[in-house]
C-alpha positions as CSV (number, residue, x, y, z in Angstrom):
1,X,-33.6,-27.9,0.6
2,X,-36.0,-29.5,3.1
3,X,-35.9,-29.0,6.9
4,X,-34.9,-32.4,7.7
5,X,-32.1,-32.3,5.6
6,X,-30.1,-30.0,8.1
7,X,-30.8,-32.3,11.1
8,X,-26.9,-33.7,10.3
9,X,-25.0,-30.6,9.5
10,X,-22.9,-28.4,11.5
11,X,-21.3,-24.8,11.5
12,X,-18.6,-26.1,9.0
13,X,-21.5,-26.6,6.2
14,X,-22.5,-23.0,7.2
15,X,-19.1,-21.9,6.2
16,X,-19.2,-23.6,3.1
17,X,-22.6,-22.6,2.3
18,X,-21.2,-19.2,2.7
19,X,-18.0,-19.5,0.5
20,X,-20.6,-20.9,-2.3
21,X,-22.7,-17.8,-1.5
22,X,-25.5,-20.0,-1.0
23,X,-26.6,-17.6,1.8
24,X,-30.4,-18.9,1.6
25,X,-29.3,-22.6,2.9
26,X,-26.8,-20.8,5.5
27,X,-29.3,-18.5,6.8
28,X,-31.7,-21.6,7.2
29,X,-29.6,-24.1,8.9
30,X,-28.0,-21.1,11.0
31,X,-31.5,-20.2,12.4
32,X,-32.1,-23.9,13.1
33,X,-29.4,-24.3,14.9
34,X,-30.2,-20.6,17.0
35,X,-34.0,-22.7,17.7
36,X,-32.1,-24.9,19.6
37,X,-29.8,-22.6,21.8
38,X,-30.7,-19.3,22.3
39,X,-28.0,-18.4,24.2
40,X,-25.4,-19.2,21.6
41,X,-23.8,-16.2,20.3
42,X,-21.5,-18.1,18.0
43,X,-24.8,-18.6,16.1
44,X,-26.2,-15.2,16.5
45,X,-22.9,-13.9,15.0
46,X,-22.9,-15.9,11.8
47,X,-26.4,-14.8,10.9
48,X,-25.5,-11.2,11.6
49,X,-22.2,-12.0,9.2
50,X,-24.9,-13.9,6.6
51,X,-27.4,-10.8,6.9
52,X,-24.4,-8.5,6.3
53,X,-23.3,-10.3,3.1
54,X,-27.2,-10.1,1.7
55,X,-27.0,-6.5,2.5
56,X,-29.7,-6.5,4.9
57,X,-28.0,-3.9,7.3
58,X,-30.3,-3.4,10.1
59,X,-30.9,-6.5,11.0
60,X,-27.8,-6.9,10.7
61,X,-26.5,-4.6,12.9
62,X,-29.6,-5.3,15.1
63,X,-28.3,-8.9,16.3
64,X,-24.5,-8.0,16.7
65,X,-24.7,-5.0,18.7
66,X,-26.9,-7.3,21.2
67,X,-24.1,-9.7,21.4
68,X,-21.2,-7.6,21.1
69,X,-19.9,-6.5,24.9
70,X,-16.6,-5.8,26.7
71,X,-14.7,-8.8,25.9
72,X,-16.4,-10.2,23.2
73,X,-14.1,-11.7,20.0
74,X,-12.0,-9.3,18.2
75,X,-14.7,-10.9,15.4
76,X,-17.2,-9.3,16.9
77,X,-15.9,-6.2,17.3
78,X,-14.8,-5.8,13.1
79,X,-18.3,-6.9,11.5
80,X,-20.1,-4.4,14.0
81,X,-17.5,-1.8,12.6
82,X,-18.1,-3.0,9.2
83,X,-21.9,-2.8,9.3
84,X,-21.9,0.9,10.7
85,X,-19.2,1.7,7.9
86,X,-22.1,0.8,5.5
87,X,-25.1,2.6,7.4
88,X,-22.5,5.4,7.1
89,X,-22.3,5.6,11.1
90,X,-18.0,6.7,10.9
91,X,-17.7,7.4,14.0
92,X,-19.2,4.4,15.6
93,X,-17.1,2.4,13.5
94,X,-14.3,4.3,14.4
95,X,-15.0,3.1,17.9
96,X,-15.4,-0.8,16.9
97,X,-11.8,-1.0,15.3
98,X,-10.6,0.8,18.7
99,X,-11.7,-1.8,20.6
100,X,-10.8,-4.1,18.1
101,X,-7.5,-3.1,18.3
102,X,-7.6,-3.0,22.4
103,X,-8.2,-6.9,22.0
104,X,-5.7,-7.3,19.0
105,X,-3.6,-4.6,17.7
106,X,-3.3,-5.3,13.7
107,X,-2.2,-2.1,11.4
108,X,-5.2,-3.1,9.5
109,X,-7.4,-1.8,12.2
110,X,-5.5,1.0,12.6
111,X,-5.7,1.9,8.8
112,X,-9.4,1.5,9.2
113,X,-9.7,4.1,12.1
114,X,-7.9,6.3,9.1
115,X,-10.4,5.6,6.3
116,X,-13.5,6.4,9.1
117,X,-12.0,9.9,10.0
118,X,-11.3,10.6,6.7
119,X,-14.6,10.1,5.8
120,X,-16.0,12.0,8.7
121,X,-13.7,14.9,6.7
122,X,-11.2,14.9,9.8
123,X,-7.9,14.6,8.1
124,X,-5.7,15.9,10.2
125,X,-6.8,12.8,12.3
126,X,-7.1,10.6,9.7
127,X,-3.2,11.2,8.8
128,X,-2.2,10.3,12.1
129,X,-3.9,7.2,12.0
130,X,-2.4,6.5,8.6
131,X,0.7,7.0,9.7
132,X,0.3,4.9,13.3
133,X,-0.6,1.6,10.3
134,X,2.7,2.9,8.7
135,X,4.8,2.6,11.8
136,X,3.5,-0.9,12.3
137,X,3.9,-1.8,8.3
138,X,5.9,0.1,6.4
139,X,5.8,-0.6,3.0
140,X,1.9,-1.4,2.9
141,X,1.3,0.3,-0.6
142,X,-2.6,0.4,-0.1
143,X,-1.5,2.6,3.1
144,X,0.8,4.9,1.6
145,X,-1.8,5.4,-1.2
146,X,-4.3,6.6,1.8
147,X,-1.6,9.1,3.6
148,X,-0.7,10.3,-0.6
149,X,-4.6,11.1,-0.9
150,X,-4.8,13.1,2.7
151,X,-2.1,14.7,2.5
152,X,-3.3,16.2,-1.0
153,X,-6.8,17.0,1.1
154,X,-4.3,19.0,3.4
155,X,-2.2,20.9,0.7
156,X,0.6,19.4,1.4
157,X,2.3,19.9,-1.3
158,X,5.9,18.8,-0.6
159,X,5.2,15.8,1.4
160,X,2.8,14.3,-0.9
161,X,5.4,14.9,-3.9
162,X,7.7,12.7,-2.2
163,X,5.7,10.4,-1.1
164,X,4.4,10.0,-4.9
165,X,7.8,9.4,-5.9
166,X,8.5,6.6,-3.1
167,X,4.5,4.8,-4.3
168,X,6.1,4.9,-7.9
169,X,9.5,3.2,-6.7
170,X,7.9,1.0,-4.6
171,X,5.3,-0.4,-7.3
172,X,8.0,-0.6,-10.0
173,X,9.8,-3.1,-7.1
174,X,6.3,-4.9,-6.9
175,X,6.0,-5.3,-10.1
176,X,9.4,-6.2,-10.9
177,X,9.0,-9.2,-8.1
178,X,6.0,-10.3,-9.4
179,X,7.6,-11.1,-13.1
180,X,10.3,-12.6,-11.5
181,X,8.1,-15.0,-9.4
182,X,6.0,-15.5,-12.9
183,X,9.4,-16.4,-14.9
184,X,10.0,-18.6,-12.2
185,X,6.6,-20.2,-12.0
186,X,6.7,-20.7,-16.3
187,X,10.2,-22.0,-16.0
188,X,8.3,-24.8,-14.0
189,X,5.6,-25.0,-16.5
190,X,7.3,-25.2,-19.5
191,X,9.5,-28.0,-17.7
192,X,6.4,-30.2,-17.0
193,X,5.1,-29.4,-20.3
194,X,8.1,-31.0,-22.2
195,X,6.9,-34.4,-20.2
196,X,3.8,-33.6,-20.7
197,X,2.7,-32.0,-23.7
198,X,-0.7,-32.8,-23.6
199,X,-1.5,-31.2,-20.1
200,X,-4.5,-29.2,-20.2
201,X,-4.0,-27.6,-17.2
202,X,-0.7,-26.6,-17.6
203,X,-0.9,-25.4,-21.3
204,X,-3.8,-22.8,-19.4
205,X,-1.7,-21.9,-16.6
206,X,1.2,-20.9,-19.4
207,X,-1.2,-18.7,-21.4
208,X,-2.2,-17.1,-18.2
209,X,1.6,-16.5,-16.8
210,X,2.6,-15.2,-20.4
211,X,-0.5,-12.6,-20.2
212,X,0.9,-11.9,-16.5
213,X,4.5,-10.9,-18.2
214,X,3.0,-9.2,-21.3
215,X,3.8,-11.6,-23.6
216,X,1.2,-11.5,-25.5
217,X,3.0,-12.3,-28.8
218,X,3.1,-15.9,-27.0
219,X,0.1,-15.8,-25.3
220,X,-1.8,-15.7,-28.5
221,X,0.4,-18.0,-30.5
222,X,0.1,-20.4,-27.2
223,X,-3.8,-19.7,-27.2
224,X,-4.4,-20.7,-31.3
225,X,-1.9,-23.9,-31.1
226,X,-4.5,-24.8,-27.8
227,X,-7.1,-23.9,-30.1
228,X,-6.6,-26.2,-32.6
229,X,-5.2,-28.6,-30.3
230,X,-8.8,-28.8,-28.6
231,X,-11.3,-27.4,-30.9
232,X,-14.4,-27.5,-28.7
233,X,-12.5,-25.4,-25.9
234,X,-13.4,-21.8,-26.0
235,X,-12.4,-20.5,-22.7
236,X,-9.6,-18.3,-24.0
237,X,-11.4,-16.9,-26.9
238,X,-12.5,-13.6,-25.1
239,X,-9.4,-13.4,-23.4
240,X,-7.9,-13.7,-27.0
241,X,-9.8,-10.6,-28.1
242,X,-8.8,-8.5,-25.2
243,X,-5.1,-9.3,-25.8
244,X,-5.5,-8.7,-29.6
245,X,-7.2,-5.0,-29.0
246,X,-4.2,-4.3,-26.1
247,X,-1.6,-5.0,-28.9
248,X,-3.6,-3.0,-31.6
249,X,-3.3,-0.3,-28.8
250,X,0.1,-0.4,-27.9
251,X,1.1,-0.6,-31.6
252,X,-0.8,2.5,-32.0
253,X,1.1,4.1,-29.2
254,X,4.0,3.4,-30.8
255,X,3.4,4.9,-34.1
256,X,2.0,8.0,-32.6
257,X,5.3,8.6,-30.5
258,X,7.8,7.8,-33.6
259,X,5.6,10.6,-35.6
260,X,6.0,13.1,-33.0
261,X,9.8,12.3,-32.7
262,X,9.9,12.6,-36.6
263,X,8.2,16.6,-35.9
């Protein structure tokens, strides 16, 4: 894309260019825009947040810790804590997320701080920080996986035992919820599908749903009569052989368990 073509676009096409990973264009039109105000650290930010995404760390880090002060955006504050996560600075990142959190307290942040001392191996502190993320979310399964996994690096024993048992209870809940929201979603589908028969888009988002529940009985009878339906489709055809091989698996599973039951 030329030079010229910029002259009309704003921050928002950054964004975009970003989303499309078209980071060439964004970094281009981002330094552009810098040429033209120096002092903008709005601008200086989203080319330290480009640079970060193209992995080019130090100049990454280079431009935000310039611009990044006492009260600068929370924003700020999380990529500079991301970047030094990557040039494996733990401790300085450690410190981002605390003054992250001094601007905007989020158990995210908190859990952060945790990951950073446990990978500095302090995981005594790392616990406590897992467990301050806890107190403000309690049921944040990605968190109690992180407090399981420290408390095993602590030996101990007991505490991690239970806290296995309350991760499996929880994730059978989750996944219990999440069929009953996809029974709920192909109710809908199969309702629109009796006016429409022919809709492409629903017929996909009913294989998808029935792979989602395990169905895959259904999913593949669904996927053959679309298939044959529209012959020069062929988006589900590796998705066809992965559900084929699972239920060559599971049926082997199955005949393996009724021989040892037959021992």
């Amino acid at each position: 894309m030329e030079k010229f073509e910029y002259e009309h676009m704003s921050l928002k096409d950054v964004k975009q260019f970003i989303a499309d990973k078209n980071f060439e264009s964004a970094l281009e039109l981002v330094n552009q825009r810098i040429e033209k105000d120096l002092s903008n650290k709005k601008l200086q930010f989203t080319k330290a947040e480009i640079l970060f995404q193209t992995k080019e760390l130090e100049r990454s880090f280079k431009i935000i810790d310039e611009i990044t002060e006492f009260g600068s955006p929370v924003d700020f504050w999380v990529l500079k804590a991301k970047i030094c996560e990557q040039l494996l600075q733990f401790q300085a990142s450690f410190d981002c997320y605390d003054e992250a959190i001094g601007i905007q307290p989020k158990s995210k942040y908190t859990f952060e701080q945790g990951n950073m001392k446990f990978k500095l191996k302090e995981f005594e502190e790392a616990l406590t920080y897992y467990e301050r993320a806890l107190f403000l979310n309690p049921h944040n399964i990605k968190f109690l996986k992180a407090k399981y996994q420290v408390l095993q690096k602590l030996s101990k024993h007991k505490e991690s035992q239970n806290l296995k048992n309350v991760l499996a209870f929880l994730e059978m809940n989750f996944s219990l919820q999440k069929s009953i929201k996809r029974y709920s979603k192909l109710k809908v589908i199969n309702k629109k599908l009796r006016k429409e028969p022919a809709n492409l888009e629903n017929k996909s988002k009913k294989i998808i749903l029935l792979v989602g529940l395990k169905k895959f009985s259904s999913a593949i009878k669904n996927i053959e009569n679309f298939e044959q339906e529209n012959p020069s489709e062929t988006k589900f055809s590796g998705l066809k052989k992965l559900i084929t091989r699972q239920i060559n698996v599971i049926s082997n599973q199955l005949i393996d368990t009724s021989k040892e039951l037959e021992k």
